[in-house]
N, C-alpha and C positions, 0 to 999 in steps of 0.2 A: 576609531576606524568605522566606518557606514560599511552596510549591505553592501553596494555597489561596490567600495574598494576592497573587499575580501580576495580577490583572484588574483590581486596584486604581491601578494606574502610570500615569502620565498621559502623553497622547499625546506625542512630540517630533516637530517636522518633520522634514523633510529624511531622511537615512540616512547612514550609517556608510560612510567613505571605504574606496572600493577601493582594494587595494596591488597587482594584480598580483602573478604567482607567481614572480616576482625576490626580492620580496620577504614574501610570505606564508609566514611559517617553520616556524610552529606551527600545527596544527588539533586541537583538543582534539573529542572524539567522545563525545557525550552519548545515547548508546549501549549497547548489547551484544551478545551473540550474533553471529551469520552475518552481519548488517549490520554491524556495527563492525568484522568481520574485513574486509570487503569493503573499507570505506574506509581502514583501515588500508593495505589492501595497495595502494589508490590515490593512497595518502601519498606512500608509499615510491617509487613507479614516478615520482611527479613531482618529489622529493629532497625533500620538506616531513616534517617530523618530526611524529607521532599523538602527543597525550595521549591517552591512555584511563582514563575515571572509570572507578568500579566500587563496586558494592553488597559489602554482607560476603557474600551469597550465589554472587556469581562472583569473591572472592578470587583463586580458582585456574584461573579461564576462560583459553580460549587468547587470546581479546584482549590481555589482559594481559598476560600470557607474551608476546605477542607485539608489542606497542607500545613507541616509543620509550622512553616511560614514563607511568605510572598511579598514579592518585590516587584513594585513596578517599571515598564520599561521602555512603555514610551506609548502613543498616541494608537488610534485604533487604528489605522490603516497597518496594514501586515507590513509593510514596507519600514512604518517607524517602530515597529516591535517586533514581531517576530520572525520578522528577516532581517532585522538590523543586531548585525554580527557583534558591534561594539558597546551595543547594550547590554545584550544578552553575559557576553564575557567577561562586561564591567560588572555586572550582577553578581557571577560565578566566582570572582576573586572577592566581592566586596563579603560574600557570607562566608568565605572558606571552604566553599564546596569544594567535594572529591573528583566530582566527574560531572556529567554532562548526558542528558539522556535527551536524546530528540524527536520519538515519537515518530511518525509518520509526517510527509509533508514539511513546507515550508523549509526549514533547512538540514533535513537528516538526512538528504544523499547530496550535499556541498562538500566535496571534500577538501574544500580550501578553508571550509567554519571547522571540519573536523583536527586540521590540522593546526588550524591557531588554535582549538583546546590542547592539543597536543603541546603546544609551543610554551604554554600558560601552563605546564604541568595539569591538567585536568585531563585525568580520565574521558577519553571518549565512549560511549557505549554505545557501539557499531564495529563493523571495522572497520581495518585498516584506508590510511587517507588514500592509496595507492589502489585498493581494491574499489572504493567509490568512482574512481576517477575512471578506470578503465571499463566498470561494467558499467556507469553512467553513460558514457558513450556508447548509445547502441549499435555505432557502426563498430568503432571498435571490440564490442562485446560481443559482435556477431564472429567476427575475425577469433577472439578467444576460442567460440564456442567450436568453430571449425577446426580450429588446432585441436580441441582436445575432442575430438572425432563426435560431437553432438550434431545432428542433422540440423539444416538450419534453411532458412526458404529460401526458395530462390532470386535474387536479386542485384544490386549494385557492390560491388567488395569494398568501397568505403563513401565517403559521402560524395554530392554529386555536386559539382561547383554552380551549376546554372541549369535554369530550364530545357536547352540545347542537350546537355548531358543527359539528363533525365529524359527525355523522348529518345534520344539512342539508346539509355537502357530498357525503355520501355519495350521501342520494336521489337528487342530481344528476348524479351521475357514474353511479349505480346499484353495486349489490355484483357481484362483491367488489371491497372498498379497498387500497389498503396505506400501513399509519399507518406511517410515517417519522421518526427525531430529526431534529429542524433542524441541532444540532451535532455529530450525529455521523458514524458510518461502520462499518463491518466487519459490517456487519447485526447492530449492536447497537441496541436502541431502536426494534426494528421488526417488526411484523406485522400480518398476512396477517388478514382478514377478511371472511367470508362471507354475514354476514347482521346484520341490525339490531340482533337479539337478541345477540349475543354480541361488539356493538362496548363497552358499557362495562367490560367486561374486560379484554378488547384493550388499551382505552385506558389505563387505569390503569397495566396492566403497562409496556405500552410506553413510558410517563412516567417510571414509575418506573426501569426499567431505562435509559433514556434521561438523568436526574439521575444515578444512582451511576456511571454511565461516563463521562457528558462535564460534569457540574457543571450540568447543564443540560436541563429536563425537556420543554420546547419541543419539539409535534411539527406536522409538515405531513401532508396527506392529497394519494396521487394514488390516480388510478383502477389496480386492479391487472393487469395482462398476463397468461397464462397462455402456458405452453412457450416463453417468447420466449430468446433468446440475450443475453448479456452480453459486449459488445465494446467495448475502449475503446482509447483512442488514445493513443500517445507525443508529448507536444509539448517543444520548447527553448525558451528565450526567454533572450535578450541584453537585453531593455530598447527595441533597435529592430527587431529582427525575431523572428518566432516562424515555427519549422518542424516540421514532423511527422517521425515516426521509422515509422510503419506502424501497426500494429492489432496488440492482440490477443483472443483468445477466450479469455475465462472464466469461461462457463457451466457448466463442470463443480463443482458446489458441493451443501453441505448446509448447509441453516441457514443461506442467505445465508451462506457461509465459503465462498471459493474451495481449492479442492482441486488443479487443475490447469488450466492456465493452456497457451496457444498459440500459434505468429502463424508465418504470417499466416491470419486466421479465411477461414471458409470462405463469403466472399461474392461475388458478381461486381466488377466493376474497377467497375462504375458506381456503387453502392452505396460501395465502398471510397471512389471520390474523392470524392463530397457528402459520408460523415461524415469523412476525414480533412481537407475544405475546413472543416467546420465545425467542428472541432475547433480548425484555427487561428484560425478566424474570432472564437468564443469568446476565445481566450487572448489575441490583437492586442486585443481588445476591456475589455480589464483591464490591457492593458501589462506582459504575462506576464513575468518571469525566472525563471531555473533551469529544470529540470525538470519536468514534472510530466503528468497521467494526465488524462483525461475521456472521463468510463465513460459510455456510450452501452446500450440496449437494444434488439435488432432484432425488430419484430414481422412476420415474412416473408419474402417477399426483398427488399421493398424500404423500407417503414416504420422511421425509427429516432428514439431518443428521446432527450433528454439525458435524465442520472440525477443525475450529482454529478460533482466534480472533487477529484482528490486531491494538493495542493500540497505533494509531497513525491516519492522514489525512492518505487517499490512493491515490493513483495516479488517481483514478477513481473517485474523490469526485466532479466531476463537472457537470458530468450527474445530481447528487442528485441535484446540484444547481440549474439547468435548469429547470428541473420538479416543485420543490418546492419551489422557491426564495430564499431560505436558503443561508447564506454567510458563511460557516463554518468553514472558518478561523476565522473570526471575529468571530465565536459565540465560538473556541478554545480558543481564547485571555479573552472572555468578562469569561469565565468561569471561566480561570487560575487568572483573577484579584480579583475574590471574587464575580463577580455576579451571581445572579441565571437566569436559562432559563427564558428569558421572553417571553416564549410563552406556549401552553398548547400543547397537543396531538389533538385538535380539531383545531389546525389552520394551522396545519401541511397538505394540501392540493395539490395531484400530479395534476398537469395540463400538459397534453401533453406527448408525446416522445422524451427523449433525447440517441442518441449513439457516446461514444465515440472510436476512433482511436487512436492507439497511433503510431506516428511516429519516428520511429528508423534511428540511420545514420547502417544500416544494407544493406548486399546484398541480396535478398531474393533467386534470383541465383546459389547462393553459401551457398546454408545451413543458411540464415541468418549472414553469417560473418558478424563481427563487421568492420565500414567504417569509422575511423577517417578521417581526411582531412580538407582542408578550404573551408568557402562556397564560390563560387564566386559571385553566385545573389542567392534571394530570395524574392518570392511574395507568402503572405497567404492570404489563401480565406477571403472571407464577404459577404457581404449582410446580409438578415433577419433570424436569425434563429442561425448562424453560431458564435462561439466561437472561437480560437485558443488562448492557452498557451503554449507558446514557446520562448525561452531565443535567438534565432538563429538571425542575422541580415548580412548584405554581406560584407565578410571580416573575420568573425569567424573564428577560427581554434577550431574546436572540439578535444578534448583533448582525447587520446586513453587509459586515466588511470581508469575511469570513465564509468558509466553505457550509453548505447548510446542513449537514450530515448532523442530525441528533441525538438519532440511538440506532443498539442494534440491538435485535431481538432474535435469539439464538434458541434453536430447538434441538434436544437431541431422541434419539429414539434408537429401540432396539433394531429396527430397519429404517428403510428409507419412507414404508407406508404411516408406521408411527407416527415417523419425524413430521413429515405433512399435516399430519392430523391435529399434533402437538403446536403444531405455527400458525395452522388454521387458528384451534381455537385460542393460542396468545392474541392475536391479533385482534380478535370477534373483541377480548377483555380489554385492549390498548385503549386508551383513550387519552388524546391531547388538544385541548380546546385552545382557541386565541389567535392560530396559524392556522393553512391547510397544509394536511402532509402526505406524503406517498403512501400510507396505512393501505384507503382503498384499491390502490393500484394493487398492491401487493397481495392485498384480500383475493383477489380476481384476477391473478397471474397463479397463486397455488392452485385455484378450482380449474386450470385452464389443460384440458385432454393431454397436449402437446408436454406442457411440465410434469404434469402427476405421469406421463408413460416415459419420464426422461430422453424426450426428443429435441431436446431445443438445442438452438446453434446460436452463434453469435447477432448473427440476424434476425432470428426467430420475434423477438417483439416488435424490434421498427416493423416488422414486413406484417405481423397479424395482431398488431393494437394499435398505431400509430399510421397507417397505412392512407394514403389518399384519396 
C-alpha cells in the first residue's frame, strides 16, 4: 500500500497489546536526521535495539552508521520513503520490530499510518489513532478545546467551505484574519490578511499550499492577534493521568517557523497555572497518551488562547529536558509499552533556563534559502551548560530533498542571563564549513536589546531584521 492510499484502511477497534519494556525488543524508527539519532540513543540507554529505515539519500547518515541496524526504503524523495506507509511497515514486519516510533514530521500525526501499525500488531509510540485524528483537525480541535472550557480565539466554529464564507466570517470578526489549514501545522497553509480586497488570494493560496502539504485543502478562519507571544505547554499521558512538564516560549519565529524556542516563558506564576491547568484540562479531556505539545497564544499578561496541539515530540522538546531532567523520549517509549507515569505532578520541578537555536543549512542573506551541500569540517560547542543534537559530522552531504534543520544547540543556565551568555558563547565555538547556516543570524538575534529584555512577539523579527 503507498503513502497516498493510507486513508483508505478501515477503522479497527480496540489497539495493539502493550508489552512492557521487558519485553519490547525492537523499535524500528521511521525517521531521520537529529530526531532519529535522538531516539536511537534512547534505545540504547533502555537495552531495546533501533531499526533505522533510510532513503538512498541518507545512505551514509549517522543514523545509520549509528543504529543496531537499517533498512532501506525507497528513493530519496520523502514521498518514496518516508511518507510511503507500505514501505516503512514492510520494513517493521520484515525485522520483527515491536513498535514504531515516528519522530517529529513526515508521518507522526497520520493517524491512518498509526493505525495500520496498530492493525500489523506494532506498537505505536504516540497515541491513540483517534486522538491524532481529532486534534489534527484544528477545526475540530478548536471545537474540543471549547468543550472543555479552554479559551480559544475568536473565529469560524468549523471549517469554511469557500471564499464567500470566509469574508462573512471575516466581517464579523473584522480584519485582519488569519486563514488557517484545518490539517495542518508548521505555518504551512496559512496567512495573514488585511483587508477584503486581498482575502481571495489569500484564500486560494493558502488552499493550495494547504492540499500539496497535508493532502488536504480545508481551511478555518480566526481573528488575527497582532505582537502576541507563542507559549505552549508540555503534557504526558499514561491513558489515566495527564501531567504538565512547564511552558515554553516560541515566539521568536519568521514565517510562522520557529527559530528559537525557551522555558520557562516569561510570564507571572498566575498566568503560567491557568494555561498549564488548561493544558491538562484539554489533554484529560481526549484521554491523552504519550507525549505531546498545546500551543497556546498570549495576548498581554493575562489573555491566552488555545491554537493547536501537536500529538507528537516537537523539535523543541529539549529545552523541557534541561529545565526538568525529563527524558521524554524515553518516558514516549515507557508509556507506548504499557507503563504508567512514574512520577507525580509534584516532582515535576523547573530548575533554571534553558533556550533553544535551531540551526538551518539556510542562507539568511538570501531570504533564508535552503543550502544543501557537503560539510567539509565541523566543530560543536561544549562546556557546562551546553547541549547540541545534531546528525552533521565532516564529510556529510545534506540532502536537498528534506527539511534543512541540522542541529540544535541547547543552553541551559541558572537564569535566563546565564543561559544567553552560555549560547552566546556555544555559538562564537560552532563552526560548520561547506554550507551557509543561520549560526550568524542567531549570533545577532541573542545581542538584540529586544530578545536579551524578553520583549519579542511573534512578529518581532519580520518587522526589525527582515523589514523593507
Amino acid at each position: 500500500m503507498h503513502a497516498s492510499s493510507i486513508s483508505k484502511s478501515k477503522p479497527v477497534s480496540g489497539s495493539c497489546p502493550r508489552l512492557g519494556l521487558q519485553v519490547m525488543r525492537r523499535i524500528l524508527i521511521a525517521n531521520r536526521g537529529e530526531i532519529a539519532l535522538r531516539v536511537i540513543r534512547a534505545c540504547r540507554e533502555l537495552g531495546i535495539e533501533s531499526i533505522q529505515v533510510y532513503s538512498d539519500a541518507d545512505r551514509h547518515s549517522l543514523p545509520v552508521s549509528l543504529a543496531d541496524r537499517s533498512l532501506r526504503i525507497g528513493g530519496p524523495r520523502a514521498a518514496d520513503s518516508y511518507l510511503n506507509a507500505s514501505a516503512i511497515l514492510g520494513a517493521a514486519l520484515s525485522c520483527k520490530a515491536d513498535a514504531v516510533h515516528p519522530g517529529y514530521g513526515f508521518l507522526s500525526e497520520n493517524a491512518e499510518f498509526a493505525q495500520l501499525c496498530q492493525q500489523k500488531r506494532l506498537v505505536w509510540i504516540g497515541p491513540q489513532p483517534d486522538a491524532i485524528r481529532l486534534m489534527g483537525d484544528k477545526a475540530a480541535a478548536r471545537k474540543a478545546a471549547a468543550a472543555a472550557n479552554v479559551p480559544t480565539t475568536p473565529g469560524s466554529p468549523g471549517i469554511v467551505g469557500d471564499c464567500d464564507h470566509a469574508a462573512s466570517i471575516a466581517a464579523t470578526l473584522g480584519y485582519p484574519i488569519l486563514l488557517k489549514a484545518a490539517a495542518g501545522g508548521g505555518g504551512r497553509g496559512m496567512r495573514v490578511v488585511a483587508t477584503e480586497r486581498t482575502l481571495p488570494a489569500a484564500f486560494s493560496e493558502a488552499r493550495g499550499e494547504a492540499a500539496a502539504a497535508f493532502g488536504d485543502g480545508s481551511l478555518y478562519v480566526e481573528k488575527f492577534l497582532t505582537r502576541v507571544r507563542h507559549v505552549e505547554v508540555q503534557v504526558l499521558g499514561d491513558g489515566n493521568h495527564v501531567l504538565h512538564a512547564g511552558e515554553r516560549d516560541c515566539s521568536a519565529q519568521r514565517r510562522n517557523q520557529k527559530l528559537v524556542e525557551e522555558s520557562p516563558a516569561n510570564i507571572d506564576d498566575r498566568l503560567r497555572s491557568r494555561m498549564t491547568q488548561a493544558a491538562v484540562q484539554l489533554a484529560q479531556s481526549v484521554s491523552y497518551t504519550s507525549a505531546g505539545t498545546i500551543e497556546f497564544i498570549v495576548d498581554g499578561d493575562s489573555d491566552f488562547y488555545f491554537m493547536e496541539m501537536n500529538t507528537r515530540i516537537q523539535v523543541e522538546h529539549p529545552v523541557t529536558e534541561m529545565v526538568t531532567g525529563l527524558d521524554l523520549v524515553k518516558e514516549q517509549i515507557r508509556i507506548a509499552a504499557g507503563e504508567p507515569l512514574g512520577i507525580g505532578q509534584h516532582d515535576i520541578i523547573a530548575r533554571g533556563h534553558a533556550i533553544e537555536c535551531r540551526i538551518n543549512a539556510e542562507d539568511p542573506e538570501r531570504g533564508f534559502a535552503p543550502c544543501p551541500g557537503t560539510i567539509s569540517a565541523v566543530v560543536m560547542p561544549g562546556g557546562p551548560g551546553i547541549r547540541v543534537d545534531s546528525h552533521l559530522y565532516a564529510g556529510y552531504a545534506i540532502p536537498p530533498f528534506y527539511d534543512s534543520l541540522v542541529a540544535k544547540v541547547i543552553a541551559w543556565g541558572s537564569d535566563r542571563v546565564e543561559a544567553i551568555r552560555r549560547m552566546t558563547r556555544a555559538l562564537d565555538e560552532m563552526r560548520i564549513d561547506g554550507v551557509k547556516t543561520t549560526v550568524p543570524f542567531h549570533r545577532r538575534l541573542l545581542r538584540d536589546p529586544a530578545f536579551v529584555g524578553g520583549r519579542v512577539h511573534t512578529r518581532y523579527i519580520e518587522e526589525h531584521f527582515f523589514a523593507s
